[in-house]
N, C-alpha and C positions, 0 to 999 in steps of 0.2 A: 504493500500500500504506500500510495505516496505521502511525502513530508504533509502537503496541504492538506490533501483527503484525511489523515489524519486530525488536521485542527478542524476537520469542516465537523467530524463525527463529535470531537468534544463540544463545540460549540453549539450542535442541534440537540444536544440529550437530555436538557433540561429548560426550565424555564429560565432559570435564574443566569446559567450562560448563554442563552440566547439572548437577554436583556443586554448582557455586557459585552457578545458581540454586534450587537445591534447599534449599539453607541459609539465603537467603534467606526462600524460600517458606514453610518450616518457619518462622522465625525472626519473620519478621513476622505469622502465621495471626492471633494476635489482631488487632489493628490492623485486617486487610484484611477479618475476619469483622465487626468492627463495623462500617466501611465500609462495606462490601456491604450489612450488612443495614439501617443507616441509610438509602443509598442506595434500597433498592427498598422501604423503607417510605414514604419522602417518593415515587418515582415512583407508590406504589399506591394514595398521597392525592390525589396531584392528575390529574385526567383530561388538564386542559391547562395549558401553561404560560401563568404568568400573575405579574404582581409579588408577589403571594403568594406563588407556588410558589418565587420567586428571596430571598424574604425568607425562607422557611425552611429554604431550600439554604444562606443565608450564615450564620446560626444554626448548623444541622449541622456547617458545615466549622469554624469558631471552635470549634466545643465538641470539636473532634478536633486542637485545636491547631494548627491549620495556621501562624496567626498572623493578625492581623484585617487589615494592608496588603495582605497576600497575597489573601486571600479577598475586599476590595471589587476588588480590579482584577481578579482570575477572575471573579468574577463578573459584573461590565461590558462583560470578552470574551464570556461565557455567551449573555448577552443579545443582545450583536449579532449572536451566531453566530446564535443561533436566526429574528432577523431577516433576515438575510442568507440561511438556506437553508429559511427559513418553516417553523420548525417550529413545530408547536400541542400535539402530543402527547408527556407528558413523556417515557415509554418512548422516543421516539426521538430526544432529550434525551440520554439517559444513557450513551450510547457517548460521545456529546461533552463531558460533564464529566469520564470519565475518561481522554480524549485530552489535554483542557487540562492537566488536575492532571498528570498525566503528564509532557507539556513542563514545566509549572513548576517542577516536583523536578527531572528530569536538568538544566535549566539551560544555563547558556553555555558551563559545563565540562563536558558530557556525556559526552565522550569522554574525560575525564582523572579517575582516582583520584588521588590527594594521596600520595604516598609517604612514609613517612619520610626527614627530609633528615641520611641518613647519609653521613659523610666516609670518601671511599676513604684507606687504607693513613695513618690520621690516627683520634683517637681520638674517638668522635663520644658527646655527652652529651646528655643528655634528661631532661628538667624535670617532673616530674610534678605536677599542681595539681590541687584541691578539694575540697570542702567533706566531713565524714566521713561515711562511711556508703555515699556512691554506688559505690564497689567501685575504688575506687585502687590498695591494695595488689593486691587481684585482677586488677586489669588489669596492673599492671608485672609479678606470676609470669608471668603468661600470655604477656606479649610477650618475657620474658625466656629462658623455655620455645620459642618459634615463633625467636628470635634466635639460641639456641644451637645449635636444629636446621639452621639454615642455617650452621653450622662457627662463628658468632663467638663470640669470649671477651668473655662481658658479667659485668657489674660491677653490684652493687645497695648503696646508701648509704641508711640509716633516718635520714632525714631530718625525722622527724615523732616528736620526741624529749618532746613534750608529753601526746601519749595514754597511757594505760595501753595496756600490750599491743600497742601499736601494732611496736613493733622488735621483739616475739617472731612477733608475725602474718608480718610480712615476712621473721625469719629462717626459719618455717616455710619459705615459699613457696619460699625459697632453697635446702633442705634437698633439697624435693621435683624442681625441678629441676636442682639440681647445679650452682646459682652461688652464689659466696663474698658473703656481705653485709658490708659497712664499719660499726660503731656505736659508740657511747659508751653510755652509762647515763640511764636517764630522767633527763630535767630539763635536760639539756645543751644547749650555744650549738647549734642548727644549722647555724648556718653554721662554723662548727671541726666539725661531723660533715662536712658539705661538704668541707672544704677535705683533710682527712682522706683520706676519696673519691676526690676527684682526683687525690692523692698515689700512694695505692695503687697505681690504674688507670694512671698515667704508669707505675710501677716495676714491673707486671705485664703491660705489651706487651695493655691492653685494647683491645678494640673499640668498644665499649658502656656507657658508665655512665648505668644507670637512675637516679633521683633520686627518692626519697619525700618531703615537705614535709606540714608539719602542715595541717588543713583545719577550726581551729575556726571556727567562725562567730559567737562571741557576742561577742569583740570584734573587730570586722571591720576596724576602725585598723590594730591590733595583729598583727593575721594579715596583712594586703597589706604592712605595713611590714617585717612576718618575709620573707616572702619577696620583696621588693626587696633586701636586704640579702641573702642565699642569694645572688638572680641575680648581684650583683654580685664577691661572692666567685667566683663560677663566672665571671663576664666575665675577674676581674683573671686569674685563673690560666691560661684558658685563650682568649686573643682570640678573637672571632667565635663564643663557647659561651653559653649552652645554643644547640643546632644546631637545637630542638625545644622548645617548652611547650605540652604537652599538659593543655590541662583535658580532667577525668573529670566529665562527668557522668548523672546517669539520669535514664532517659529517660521512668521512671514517676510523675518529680516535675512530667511537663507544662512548662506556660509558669515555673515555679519554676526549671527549669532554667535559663530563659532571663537571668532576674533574676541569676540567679549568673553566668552566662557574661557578665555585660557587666561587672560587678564586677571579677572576676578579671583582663578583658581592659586594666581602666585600671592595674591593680599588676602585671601580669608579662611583657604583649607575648603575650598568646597566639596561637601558629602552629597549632592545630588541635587537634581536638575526640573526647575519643574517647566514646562513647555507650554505655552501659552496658544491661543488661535490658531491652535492645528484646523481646527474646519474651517478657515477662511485662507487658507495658504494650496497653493499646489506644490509647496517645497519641503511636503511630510518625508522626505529623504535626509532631513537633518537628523532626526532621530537617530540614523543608524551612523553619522559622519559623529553625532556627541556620542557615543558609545563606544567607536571602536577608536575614534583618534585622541580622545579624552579620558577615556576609562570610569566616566563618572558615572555613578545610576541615574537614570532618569526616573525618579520617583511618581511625579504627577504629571498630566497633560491635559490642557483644556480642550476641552471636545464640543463647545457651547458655550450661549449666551446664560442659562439657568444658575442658579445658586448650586445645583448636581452636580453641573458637570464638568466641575473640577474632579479626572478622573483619575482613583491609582493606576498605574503605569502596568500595565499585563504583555507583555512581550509577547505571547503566545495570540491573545483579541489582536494585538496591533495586526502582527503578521495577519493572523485572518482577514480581519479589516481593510489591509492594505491590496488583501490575492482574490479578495472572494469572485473578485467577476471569470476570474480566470477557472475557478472552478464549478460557477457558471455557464460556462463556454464548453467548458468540456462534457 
């Protein structure tokens, strides 16, 4: 049985994973429709395969963001496969590049999602990182939202005391889901809103302290050194904290995200990655470019406008997600 056939069966056998590939499916439609139809316009150019046919297959998959290490070594598997099972005609090709692509996204961790690394009956904090605009505060309501619906008492600090609007954006979100936010007034040290935070969250038997951090980019010194200076307030108070640095990033800024996630990774220790507007991108090919060139997990990905669908990161849904028309097709 093939790799795919394989996720289609775990994904049809119940209600509860057909919900979660369904959100997938939905979530990724752009991405998989440009795929696809990149895909069977290059099979409906070439009659056989041929180095041409593989020089415009490593083109396509670059311009989809896969990442270019990723796509010369797929592609050199491509090649011998086709040797190895004599294939001439590309159409019978194209079930096998999207078996490849398929292993190379689920990966060596196929079977493991990345959890949040939350402390039992201890109070666990979490670092929020990047750049403005890619949906940060939107991502800490949402997980603060999906946190509290599992019974904990979470806590949100406006750590990003440099934006305009930035500590009212966040006490919105606060409003809307029914958790207390910690601030000071524009202009303030961060890290005294931090230390602030911690205080709180110790004196109110928290679960959970979200963490907002400013995300300008135009001086980029001064932003990694801002938040070295945070983490460290956050180590002194609480050893073994932050338990989590989540960079945010989106996922419709392409390989631009990338450039940022290696950034971030030299100033704050990033433990994992959460992926913002996957269903408004056709460049759901970063996913696999942060994985393999990064090593980071990708913990959450937004799949939606809803307070939902901030989703945990399933490698196994994604891939499905990403193939199902292909096994569709077949």
């Amino acid at each position: 049985m093939s790799f795919l056939k394989k996720l289609k069966d775990k994904f049809t056998q119940t209600k509860e994973t057909e919900e979660v590939s369904d959100k997938y499916k939905e979530g990724l439609s752009k991405t998989r429709q440009s795929f696809s139809s990149k895909l069977n316009d290059l099979v409906a150019r070439y009659r056989k395969v041929d180095e041409e046919f593989f020089e415009d297959l490593e083109e396509m998959l670059i311009s989809a963001d896969v990442g270019v290490n990723t796509v010369m070594t797929l592609v050199e598997d491509l090649e011998m496969e086709a040797k190895r099972q004599n294939i001439k005609d590309a159409r019978e090709l194209k079930g096998v590049i999207s078996e490849k692509l398929a292993e190379i996204y689920a990966g060596d961790d196929f079977e493991q999602a990345s959890p949040l690394n939350l402390q039992e009956n201890a109070l666990s904090v979490i670092l929020f990182v990047g750049v403005n605009g890619v949906g940060k505060t939107t991502s800490i309501g949402k997980l603060a939202y999906q946190l509290s619906q599992e019974g904990k008492k979470v806590l949100l600090v406006a750590g990003d005391t440099f934006r305009a609007g930035a500590i009212q954006q966040l006490s919105v979100w606060g409003e809307r889901v029914g958790v207390d936010v910690i601030k000071q007034s524009e202009g303030s040290d961060p890290a005294a809103v931090m230390f602030d935070g911690i205080q709180a969250a110790k004196s109110r038997g928290v679960d959970v302290l979200l963490c907002d951090t400013a995300g300008r980019l135009q001086n980029k010194v001064n932003l990694m050194n801002e938040l070295s200076k945070v983490k460290r307030v956050i180590e002194r108070e609480i050893p073994g904290a932050p338990h989590d640095v989540l960079l945010v990033l989106d996922a419709t800024t392409g390989q631009n995200a990338l450039i940022q996630a290696k950034q971030f990774q030299q100033a704050t220790d990033v433990t994992g990655i959460i992926l913002t507007k996957l269903d408004g991108t056709a460049k759901g090919g970063i996913v696999l470019a942060i994985r393999k060139e990064l090593n980071i997990p990708v913990k959450y990905v937004g799949l939606g406008e809803k307070m939902t669908d901030l989703e945990p990161f399933d490698p196994q849904a994604f891939v499905y997600g990403l193939f199902s028309d292909m096994l569709t097709e077949e």
